[in-house]
C-alpha positions as CSV (number, residue, x, y, z in Angstrom):
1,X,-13.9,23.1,11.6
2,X,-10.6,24.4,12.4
3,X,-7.3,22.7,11.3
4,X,-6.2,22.6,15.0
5,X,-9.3,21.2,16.3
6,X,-9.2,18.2,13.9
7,X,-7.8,14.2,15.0
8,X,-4.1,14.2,14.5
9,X,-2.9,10.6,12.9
10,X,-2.7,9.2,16.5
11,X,-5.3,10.1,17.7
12,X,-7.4,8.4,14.8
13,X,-5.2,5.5,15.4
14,X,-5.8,5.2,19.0
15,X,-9.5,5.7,18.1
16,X,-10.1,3.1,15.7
17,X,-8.1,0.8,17.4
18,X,-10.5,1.0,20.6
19,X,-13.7,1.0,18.2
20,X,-12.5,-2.1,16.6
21,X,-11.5,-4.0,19.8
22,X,-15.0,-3.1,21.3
23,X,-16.3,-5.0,17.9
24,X,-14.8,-7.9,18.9
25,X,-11.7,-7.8,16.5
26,X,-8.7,-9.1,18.7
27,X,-6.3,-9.1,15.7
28,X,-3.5,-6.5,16.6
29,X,-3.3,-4.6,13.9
30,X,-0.1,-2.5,12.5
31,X,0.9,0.5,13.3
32,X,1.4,-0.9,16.7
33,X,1.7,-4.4,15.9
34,X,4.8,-5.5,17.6
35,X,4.3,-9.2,16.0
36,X,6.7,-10.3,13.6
37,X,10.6,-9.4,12.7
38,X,10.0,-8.0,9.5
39,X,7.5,-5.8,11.0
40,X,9.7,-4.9,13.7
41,X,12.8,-4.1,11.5
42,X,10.7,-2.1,8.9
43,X,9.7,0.5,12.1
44,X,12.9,0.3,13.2
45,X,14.7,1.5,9.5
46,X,12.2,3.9,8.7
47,X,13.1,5.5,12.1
48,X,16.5,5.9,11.4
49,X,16.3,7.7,8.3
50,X,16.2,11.3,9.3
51,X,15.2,14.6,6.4
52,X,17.9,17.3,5.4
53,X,16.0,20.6,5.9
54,X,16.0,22.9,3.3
55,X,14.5,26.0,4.7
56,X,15.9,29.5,2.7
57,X,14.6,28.8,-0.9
58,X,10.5,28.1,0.0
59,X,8.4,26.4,-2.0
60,X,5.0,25.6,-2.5
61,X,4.1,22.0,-2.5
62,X,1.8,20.0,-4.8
63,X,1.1,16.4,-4.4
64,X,-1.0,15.8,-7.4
65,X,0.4,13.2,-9.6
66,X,-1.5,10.3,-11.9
67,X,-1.2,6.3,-11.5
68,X,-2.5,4.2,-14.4
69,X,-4.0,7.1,-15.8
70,X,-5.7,8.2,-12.7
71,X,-5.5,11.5,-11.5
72,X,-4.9,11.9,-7.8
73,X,-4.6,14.5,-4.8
74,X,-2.1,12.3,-2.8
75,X,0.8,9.2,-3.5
76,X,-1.5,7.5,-1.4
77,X,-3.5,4.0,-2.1
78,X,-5.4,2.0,0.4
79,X,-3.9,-1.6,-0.3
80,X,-5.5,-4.6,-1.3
81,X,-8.1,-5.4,1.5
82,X,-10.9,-8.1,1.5
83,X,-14.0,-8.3,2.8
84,X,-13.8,-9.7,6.1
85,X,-14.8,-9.5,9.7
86,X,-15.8,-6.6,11.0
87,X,-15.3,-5.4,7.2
88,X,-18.6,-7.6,6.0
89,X,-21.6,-5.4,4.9
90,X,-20.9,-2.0,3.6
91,X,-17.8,-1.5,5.2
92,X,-15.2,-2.3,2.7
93,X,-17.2,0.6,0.2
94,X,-17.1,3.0,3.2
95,X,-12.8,3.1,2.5
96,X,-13.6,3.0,-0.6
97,X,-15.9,6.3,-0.5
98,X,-13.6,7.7,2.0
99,X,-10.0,7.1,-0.4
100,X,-12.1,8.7,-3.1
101,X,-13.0,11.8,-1.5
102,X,-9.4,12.1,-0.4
103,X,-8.4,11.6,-3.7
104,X,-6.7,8.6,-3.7
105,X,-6.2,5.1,-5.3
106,X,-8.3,2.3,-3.8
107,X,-6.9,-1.5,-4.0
108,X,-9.4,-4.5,-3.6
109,X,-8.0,-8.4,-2.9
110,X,-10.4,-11.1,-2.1
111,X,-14.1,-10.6,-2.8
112,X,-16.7,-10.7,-6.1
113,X,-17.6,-8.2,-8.9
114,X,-20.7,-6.7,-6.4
115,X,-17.8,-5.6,-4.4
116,X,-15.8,-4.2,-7.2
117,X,-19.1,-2.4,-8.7
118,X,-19.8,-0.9,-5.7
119,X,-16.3,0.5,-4.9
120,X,-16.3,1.8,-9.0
121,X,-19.5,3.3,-8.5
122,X,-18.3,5.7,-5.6
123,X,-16.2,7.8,-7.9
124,X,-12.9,6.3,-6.8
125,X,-10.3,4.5,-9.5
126,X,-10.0,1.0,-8.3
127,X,-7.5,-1.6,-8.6
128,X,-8.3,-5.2,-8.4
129,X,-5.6,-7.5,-7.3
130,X,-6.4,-11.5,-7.3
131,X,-4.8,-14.1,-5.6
132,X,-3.2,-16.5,-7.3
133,X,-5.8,-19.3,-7.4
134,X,-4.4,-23.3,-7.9
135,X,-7.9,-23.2,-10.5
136,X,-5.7,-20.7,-13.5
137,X,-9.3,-20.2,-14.8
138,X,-10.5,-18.2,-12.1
139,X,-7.5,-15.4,-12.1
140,X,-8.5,-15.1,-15.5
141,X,-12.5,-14.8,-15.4
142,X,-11.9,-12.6,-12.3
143,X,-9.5,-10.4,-14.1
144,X,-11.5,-10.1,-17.6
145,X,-14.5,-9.3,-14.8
146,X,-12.4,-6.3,-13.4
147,X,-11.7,-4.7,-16.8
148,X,-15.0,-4.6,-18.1
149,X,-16.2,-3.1,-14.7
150,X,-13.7,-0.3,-15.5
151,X,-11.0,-0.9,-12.9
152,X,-7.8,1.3,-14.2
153,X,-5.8,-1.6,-13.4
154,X,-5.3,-5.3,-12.5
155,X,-3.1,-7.9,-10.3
156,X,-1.9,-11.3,-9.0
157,X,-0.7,-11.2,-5.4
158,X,2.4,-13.5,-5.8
159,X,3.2,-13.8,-2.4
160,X,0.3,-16.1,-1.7
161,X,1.7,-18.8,-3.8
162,X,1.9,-21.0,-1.1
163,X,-0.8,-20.4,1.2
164,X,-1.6,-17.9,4.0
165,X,0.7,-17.8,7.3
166,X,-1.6,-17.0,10.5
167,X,0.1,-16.7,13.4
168,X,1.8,-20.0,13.2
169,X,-0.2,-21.5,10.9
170,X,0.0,-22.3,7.1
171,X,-3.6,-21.9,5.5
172,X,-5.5,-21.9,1.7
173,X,-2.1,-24.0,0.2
174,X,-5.3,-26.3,-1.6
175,X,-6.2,-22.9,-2.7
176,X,-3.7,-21.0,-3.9
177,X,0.0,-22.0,-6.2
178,X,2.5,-20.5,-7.7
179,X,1.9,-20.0,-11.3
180,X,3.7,-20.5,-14.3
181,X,6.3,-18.4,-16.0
182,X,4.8,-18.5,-18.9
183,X,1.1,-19.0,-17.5
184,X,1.7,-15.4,-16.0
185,X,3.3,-14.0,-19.7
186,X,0.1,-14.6,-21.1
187,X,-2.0,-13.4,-18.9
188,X,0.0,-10.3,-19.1
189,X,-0.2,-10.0,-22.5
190,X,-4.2,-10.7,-22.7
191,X,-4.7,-7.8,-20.0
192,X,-5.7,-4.8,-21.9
193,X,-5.1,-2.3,-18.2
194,X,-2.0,-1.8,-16.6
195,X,-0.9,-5.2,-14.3
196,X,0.8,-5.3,-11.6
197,X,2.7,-8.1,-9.5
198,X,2.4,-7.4,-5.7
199,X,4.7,-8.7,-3.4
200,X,8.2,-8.8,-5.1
201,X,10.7,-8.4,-2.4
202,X,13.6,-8.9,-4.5
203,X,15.9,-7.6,-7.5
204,X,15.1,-10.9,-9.1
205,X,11.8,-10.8,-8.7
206,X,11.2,-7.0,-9.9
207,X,13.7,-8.2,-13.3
208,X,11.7,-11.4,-14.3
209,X,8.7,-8.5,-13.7
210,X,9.3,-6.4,-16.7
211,X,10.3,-9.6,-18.5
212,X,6.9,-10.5,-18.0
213,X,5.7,-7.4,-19.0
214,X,3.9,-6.2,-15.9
215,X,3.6,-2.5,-15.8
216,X,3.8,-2.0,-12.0
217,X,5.3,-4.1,-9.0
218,X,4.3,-3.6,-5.4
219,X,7.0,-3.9,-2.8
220,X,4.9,-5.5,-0.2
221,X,5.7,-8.3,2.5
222,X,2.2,-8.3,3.4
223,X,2.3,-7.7,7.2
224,X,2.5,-11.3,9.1
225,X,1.2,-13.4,6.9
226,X,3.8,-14.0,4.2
227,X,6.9,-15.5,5.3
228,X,8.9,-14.8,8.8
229,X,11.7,-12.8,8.8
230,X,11.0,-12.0,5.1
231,X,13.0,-8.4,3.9
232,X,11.0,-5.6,5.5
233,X,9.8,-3.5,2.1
234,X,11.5,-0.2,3.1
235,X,14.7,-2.2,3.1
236,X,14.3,-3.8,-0.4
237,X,12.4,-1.0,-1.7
238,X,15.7,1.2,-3.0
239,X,17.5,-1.8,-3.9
240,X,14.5,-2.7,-6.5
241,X,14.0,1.3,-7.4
242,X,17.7,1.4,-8.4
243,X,17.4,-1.9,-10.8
244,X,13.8,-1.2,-12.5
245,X,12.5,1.7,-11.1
246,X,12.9,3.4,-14.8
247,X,11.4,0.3,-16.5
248,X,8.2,-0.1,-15.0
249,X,5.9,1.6,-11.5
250,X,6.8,0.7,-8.4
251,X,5.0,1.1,-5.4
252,X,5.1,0.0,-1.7
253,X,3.7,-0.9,0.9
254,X,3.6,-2.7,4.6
255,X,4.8,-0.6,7.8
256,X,3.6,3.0,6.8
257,X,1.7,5.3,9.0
258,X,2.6,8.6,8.7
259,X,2.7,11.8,6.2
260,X,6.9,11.6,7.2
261,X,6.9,7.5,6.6
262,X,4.7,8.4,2.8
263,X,8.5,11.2,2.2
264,X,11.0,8.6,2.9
265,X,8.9,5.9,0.6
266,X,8.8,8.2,-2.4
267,X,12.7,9.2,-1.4
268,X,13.5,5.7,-1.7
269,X,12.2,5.4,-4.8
270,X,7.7,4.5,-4.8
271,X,6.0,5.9,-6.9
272,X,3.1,5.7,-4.1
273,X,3.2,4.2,-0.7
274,X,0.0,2.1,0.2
275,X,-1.8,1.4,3.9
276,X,-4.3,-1.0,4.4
277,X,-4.4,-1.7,8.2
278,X,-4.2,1.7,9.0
279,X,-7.1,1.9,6.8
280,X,-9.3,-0.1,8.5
281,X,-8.7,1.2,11.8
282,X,-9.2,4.8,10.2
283,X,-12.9,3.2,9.2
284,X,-13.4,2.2,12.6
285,X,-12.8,5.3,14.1
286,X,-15.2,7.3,11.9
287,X,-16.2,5.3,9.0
288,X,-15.7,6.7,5.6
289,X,-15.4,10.4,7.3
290,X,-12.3,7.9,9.4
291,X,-10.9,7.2,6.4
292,X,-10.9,10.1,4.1
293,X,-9.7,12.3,7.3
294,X,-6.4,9.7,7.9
295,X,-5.9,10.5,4.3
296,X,-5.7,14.1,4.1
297,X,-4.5,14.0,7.7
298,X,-1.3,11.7,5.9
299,X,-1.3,14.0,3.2
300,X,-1.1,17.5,5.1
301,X,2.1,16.1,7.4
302,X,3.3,15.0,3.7
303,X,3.4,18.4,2.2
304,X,4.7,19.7,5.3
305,X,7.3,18.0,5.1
306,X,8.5,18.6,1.5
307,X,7.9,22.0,1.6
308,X,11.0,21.7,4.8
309,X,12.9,19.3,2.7
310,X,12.6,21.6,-0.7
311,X,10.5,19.5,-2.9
312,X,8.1,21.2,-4.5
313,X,6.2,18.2,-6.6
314,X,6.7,14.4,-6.4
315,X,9.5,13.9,-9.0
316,X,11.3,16.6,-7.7
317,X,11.8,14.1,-3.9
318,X,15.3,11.8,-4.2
319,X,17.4,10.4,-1.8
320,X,19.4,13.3,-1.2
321,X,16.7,14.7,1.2
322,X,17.5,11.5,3.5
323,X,20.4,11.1,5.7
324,X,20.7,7.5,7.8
325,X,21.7,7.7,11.5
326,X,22.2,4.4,13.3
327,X,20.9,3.9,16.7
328,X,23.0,5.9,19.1
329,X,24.2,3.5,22.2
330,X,25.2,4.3,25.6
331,X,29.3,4.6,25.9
332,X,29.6,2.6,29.2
């Protein structure tokens, strides 16, 4: 099949979106959520960063680069998702087939070692990330479980601590609880694969990090159900890249949905930029096919885009290809 003749990103979105409504899921999902501030802001920043074309010295563009010791095609990684709703069944290893054959980094969150198996056994380097459980135990057996399945690296999701927001709602605080400093230095330590904290949304957060001794962090906000009007991640994410981003991985997430928003995430400073909504509705348009089409689909506007902006490779993308124009108003 021609290039031309494929789905452009929108046209995935727009397609999944339907599929998944016609399933009976009425959750508005991002892209095009227009619930919540953060949400809101994050579009609205990410818009007004604008690229600085560099056009008469060409260059050819690679996007290979390695995360935990896994080597990828893309700086893409399907976030944590669970298995849930319409995701129940085989749909959660249909992402994770389609991320692999993409060449990409898969995430998993809630769900039990047959899920983690299955992903693993597609081919595709998985990451597990557990919540932060009230029972300490339980991050710890589910953790151990993850290594010996071969997962290239672990997590706690630390901005569950105190329960699930939905909608309105507070949920899962007999569940979930912040853990303790030192609670969380040990289990560090104990890890023999890379861990990561997702969730840190600030400089103090991303230092007591590599105090800890976690080798990654995940700028993340986690949609709508962390905390209203909690920094959007493309706001903190340079702020955090300029205090640790030489000490330890960091990667982002929350608000990304396009080859362009993937640039301006590694400008600022990821490492990788994750997706998870977008990842789902991608499996809803098309399955795994869905999925592992969004992904080169993400990928091919990337490259396009540093090869106009000069970058031949990942480390070779900074800030300096970014220039920030504020929203122009109407002189009255």
């Amino acid at each position: 099949m021609e290039d031309e003749k494929l789905p452009t990103i929108s046209e995935i979105y727009a397609k999944g979106k339907r599929n998944l409504e016609e399933m009976g899921l009425e959750r508005t999902f991002p892209p095009d959520s227009s619930i919540g501030a953060s949400l809101r802001a994050n579009r609205e920043y990410l818009d007004s960063l604008f690229f600085v074309p560099k056009l008469l010295a060409p260059v050819t563009v690679d996007t290979s680069c390695a995360i935990f010791g896994a080597k990828l095609r893309t700086p893409i990684l399907c976030s944590a998702i669970s298995q849930t709703g319409p995701l129940s069944g085989t749909g959660i290893i249909e992402i994770a087939r389609g991320v692999g054959n993409a060449g990409a980094l898969m995430m998993l969150g809630i769900g039990g070692s047959d899920e983690v198996q299955s992903a693993i056994d597609t081919g595709v380097p998985v990451v597990k990330i557990v919540k932060p459980y009230r029972r300490t135990e339980l991050i710890y057996e589910k953790i151990r479980d993850a290594e010996s399945r071969g997962c290239v690296a672990v997590g706690v999701d630390i901005d569950h601590f105190h329960g699930v927001l939905r909608g309105q709602q507070v949920a899962n605080t007999k569940l979930f609880s912040p853990q303790r400093t030192e609670e969380l230095r040990q289990l560090i330590s104990q890890t023999k694969v890379p861990f990561i904290i997702k969730g840190v949304l600030s400089v103090t957060d991303a230092e007591k990090a590599v105090q800890l001794g976690a080798s990654a962090i995940v700028v993340s906000n986690h949609g709508t159900s962390f905390l209203d009007f909690s920094i959007p991640a493309a706001i903190a994410l340079p702020r955090i890249t300029d205090c640790v981003g030489d000490k330890l991985t960091v990667l982002v997430d929350t608000g990304f949905k396009t080859g362009n928003d993937v640039l301006k995430g590694l400008a600022l400073g990821a490492k990788a930029v994750g997706f998870a909504s977008s990842m789902i509705i991608a499996w809803g348009a098309d399955g795994s096919s869905g999925v592992e089409l969004l992904t080169k689909q993400i990928t091919a506007e990337l490259q396009r885009s540093m090869a106009a902006t000069g970058c031949p490779n990942l480390p070779s993308i900074t800030r300096s290809i970014l220039t920030e124009i504020l929203p122009m108003r109407v002189i009255e």
